[in-house]
Backbone as a chain_set.jsonl record, in Angstrom:
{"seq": "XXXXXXXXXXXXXXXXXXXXXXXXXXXXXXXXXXXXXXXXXXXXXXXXXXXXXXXXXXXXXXXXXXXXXXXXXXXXXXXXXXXXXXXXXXXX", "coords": {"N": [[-6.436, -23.257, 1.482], [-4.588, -22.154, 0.049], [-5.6, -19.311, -0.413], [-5.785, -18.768, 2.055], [-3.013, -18.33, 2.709], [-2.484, -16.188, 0.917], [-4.714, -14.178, 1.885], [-3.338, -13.671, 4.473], [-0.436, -12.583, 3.499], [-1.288, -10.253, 2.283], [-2.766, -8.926, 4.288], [-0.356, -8.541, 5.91], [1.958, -7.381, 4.538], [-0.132, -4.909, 3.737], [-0.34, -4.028, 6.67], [2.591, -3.755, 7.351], [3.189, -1.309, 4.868], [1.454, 0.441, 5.923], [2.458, 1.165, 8.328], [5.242, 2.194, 7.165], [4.773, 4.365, 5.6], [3.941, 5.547, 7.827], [6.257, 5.939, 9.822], [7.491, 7.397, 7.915], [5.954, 9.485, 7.321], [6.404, 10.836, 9.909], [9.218, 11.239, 10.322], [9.38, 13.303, 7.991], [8.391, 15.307, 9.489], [9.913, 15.773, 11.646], [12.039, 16.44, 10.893], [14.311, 14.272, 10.037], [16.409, 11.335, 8.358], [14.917, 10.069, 5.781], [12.364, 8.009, 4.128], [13.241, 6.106, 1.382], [11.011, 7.287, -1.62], [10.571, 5.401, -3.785], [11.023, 3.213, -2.266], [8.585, 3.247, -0.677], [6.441, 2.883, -2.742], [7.174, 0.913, -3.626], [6.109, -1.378, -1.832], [3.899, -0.345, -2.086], [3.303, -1.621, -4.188], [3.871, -3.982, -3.759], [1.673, -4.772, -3.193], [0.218, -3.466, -1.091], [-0.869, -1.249, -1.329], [-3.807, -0.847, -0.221], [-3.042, -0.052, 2.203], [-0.648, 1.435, 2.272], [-2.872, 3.729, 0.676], [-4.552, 4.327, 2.839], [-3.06, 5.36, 4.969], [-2.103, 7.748, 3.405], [-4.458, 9.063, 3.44], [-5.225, 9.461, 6.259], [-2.57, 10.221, 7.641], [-2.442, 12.301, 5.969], [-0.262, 12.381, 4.001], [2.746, 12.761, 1.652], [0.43, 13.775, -0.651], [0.471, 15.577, -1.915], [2.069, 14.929, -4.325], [1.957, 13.805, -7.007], [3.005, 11.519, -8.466], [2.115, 10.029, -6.661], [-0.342, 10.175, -6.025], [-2.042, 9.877, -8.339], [-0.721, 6.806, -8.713], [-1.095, 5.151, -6.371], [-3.777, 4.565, -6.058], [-4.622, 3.722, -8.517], [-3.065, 1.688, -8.166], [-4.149, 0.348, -6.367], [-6.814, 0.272, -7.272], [-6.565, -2.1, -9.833], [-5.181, -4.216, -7.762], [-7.337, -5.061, -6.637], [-8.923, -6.059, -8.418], [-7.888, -8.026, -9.697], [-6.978, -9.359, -7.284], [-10.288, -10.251, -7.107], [-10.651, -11.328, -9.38], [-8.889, -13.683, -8.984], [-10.448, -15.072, -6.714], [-12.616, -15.12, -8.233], [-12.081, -17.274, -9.533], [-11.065, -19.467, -8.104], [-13.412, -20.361, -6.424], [-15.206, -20.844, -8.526]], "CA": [[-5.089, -23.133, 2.047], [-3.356, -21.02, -0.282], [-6.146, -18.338, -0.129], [-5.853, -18.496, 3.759], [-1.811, -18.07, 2.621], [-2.75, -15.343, 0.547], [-5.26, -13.513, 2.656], [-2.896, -13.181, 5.382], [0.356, -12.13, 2.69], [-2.094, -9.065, 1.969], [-2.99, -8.502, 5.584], [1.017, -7.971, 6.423], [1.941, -6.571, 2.896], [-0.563, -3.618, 3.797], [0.064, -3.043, 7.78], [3.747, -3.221, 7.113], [3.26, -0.386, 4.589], [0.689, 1.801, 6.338], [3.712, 1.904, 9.318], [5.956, 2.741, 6.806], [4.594, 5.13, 5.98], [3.888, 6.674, 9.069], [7.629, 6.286, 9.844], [8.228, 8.348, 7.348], [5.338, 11.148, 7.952], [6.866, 11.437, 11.218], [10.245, 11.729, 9.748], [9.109, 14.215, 7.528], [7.946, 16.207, 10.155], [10.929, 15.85, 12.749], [13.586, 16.671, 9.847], [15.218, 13.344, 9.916], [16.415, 10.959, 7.503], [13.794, 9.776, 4.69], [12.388, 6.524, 3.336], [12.823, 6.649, -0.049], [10.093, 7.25, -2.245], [10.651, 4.256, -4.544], [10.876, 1.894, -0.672], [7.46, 3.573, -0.765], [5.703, 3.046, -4.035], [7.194, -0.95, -4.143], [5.692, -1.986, -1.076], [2.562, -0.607, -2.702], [3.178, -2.431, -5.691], [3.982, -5.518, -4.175], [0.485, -5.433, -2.44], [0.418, -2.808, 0.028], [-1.951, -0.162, -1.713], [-5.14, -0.346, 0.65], [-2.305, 0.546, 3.252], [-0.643, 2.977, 1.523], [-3.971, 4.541, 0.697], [-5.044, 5.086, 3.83], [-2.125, 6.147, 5.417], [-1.896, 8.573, 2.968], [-5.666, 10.063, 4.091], [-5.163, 9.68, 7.626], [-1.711, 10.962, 7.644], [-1.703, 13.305, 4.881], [1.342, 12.364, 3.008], [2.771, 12.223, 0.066], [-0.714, 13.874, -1.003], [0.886, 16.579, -3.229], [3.241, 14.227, -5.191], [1.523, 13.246, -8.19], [3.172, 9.979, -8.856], [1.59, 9.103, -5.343], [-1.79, 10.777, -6.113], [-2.062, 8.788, -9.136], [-0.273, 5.476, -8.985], [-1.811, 4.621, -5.631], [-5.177, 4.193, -6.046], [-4.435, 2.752, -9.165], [-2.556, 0.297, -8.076], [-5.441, -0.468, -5.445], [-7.955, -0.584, -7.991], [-5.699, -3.225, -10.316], [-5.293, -5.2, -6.638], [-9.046, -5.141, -5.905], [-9.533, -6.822, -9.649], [-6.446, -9.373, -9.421], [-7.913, -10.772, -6.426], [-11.699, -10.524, -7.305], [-10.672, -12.522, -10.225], [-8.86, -14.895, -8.474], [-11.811, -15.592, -5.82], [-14.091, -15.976, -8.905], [-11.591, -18.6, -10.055], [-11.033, -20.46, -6.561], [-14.615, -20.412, -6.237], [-15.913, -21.384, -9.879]], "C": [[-4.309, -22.006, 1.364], [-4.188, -19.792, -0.3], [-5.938, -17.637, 1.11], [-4.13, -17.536, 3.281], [-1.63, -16.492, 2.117], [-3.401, -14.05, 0.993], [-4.161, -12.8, 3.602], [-1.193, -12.442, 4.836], [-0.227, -10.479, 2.512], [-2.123, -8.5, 3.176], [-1.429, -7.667, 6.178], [1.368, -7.223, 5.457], [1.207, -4.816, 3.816], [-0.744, -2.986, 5.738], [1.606, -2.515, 7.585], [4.108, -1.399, 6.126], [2.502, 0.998, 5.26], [2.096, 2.279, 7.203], [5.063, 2.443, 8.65], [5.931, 3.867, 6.465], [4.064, 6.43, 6.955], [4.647, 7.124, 9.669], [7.653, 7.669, 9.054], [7.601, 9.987, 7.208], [6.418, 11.9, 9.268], [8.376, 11.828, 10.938], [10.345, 12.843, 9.157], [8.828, 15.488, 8.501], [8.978, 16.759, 11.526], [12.159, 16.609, 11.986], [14.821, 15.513, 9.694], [15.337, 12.7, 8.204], [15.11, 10.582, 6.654], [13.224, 8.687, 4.678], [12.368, 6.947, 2.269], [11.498, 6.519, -0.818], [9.619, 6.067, -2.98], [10.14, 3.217, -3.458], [9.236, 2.122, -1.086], [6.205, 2.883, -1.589], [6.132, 1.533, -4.287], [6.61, -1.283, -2.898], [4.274, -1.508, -1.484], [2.125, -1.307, -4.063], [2.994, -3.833, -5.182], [2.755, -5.572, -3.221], [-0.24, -4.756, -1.285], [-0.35, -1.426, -0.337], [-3.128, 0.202, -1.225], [-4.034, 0.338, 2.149], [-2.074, 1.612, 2.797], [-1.7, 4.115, 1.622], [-4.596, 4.971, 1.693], [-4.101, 5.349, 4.624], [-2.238, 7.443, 4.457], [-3.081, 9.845, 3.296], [-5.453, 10.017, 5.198], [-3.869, 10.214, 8.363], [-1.453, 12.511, 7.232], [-0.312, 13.518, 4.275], [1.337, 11.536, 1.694], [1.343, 12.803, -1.022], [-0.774, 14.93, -2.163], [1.71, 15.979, -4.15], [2.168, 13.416, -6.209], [1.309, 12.534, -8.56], [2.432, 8.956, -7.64], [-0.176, 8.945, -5.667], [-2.812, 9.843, -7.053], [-1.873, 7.111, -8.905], [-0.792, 4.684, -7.939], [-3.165, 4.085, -5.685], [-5.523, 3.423, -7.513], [-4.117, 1.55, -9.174], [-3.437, -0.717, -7.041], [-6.616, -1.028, -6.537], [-7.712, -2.244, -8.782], [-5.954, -4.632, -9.313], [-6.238, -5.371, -6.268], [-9.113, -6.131, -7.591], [-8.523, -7.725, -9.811], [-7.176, -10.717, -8.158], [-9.577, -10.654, -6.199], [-11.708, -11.964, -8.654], [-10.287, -13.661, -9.543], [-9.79, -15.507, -7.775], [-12.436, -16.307, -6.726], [-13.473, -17.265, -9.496], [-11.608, -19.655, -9.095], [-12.449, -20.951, -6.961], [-15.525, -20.935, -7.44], [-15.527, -22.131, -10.378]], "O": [[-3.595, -21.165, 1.91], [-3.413, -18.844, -0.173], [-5.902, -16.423, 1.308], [-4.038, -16.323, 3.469], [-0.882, -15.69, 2.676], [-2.92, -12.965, 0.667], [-4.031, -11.576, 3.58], [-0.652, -11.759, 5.706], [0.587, -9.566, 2.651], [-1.474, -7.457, 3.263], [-1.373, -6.556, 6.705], [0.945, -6.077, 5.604], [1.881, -3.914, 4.313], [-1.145, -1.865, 6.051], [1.934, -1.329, 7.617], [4.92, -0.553, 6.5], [2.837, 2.178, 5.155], [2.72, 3.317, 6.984], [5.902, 3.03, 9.332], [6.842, 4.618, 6.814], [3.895, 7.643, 6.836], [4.525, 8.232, 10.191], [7.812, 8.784, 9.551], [8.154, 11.079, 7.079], [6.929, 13.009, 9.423], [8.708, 12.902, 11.439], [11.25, 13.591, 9.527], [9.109, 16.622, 8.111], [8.85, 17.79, 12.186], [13.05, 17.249, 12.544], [15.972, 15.761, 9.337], [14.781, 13.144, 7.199], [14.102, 11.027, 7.202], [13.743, 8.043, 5.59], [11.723, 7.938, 1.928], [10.868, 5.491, -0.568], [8.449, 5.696, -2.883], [9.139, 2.517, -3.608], [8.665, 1.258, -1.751], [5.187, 2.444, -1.055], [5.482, 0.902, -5.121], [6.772, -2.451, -3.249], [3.38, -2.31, -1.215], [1.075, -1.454, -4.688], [2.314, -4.701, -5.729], [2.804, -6.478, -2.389], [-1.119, -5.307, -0.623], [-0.355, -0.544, 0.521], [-3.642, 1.276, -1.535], [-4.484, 1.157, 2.95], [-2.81, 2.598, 2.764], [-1.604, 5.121, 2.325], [-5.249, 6.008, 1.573], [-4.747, 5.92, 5.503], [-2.594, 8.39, 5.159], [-2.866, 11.053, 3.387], [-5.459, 11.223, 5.447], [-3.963, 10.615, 9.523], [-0.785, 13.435, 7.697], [0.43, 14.491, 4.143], [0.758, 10.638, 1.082], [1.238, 12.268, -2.126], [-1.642, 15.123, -3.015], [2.14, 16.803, -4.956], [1.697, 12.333, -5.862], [0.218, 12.215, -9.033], [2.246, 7.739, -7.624], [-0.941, 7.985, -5.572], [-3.875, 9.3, -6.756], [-2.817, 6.321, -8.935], [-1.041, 3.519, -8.248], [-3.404, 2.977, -5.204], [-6.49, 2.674, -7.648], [-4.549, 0.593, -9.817], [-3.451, -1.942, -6.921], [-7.126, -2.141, -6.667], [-8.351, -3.261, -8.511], [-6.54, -5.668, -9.628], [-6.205, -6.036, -5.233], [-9.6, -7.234, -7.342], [-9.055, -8.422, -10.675], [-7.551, -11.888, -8.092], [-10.052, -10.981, -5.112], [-12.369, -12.992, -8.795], [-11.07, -14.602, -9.414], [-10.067, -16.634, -8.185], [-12.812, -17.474, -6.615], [-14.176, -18.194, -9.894], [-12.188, -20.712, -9.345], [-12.59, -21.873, -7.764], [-16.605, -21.452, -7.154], [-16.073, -22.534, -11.405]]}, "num_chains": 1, "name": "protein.A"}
């Protein structure tokens, strides 16, 4: 149950961010307002880093910014070993 709860927390977590940032490619590219960077970088914190991450290859954004270049795929790897551990705990 709370895995199922969990599973599907992750599932929204990382579409919500891919469309955010795609909002904001397309923003970028129209000349409108922004999302902020930070909006950005916490919705990949709070879980949203396999989104992120591939928005960011299939978009191309954000791909020169450093703190993105970095902290993303970090913060995926982290979230790939958070919930591998947990599984092996559920499960063991």
């Amino acid at each position: 149950m709370i895995m199922d709860l969990f599973g599907y927390y992750l599932l929204g977590i990382n579409v919500i961010t891919f469309v955010v940032f795609g909002l904001d490619k397309g923003r970028a590219k129209a000349g409108k307002w922004r999302i902020p960077e930070r909006t950005l970088l916490l919705l990949s914190l709070a879980g949203g880093s396999l989104g992120a991450l591939a928005a960011m290859l299939l978009f191309r954004h954000k791909t020169r910014k450093a703190k993105f270049v970095v902290s993303v795929p970090v913060m995926f790897v982290v979230h790939c070993v958070a919930v591998g551990m947990i599984w092996l705990k559920i499960r063991g």
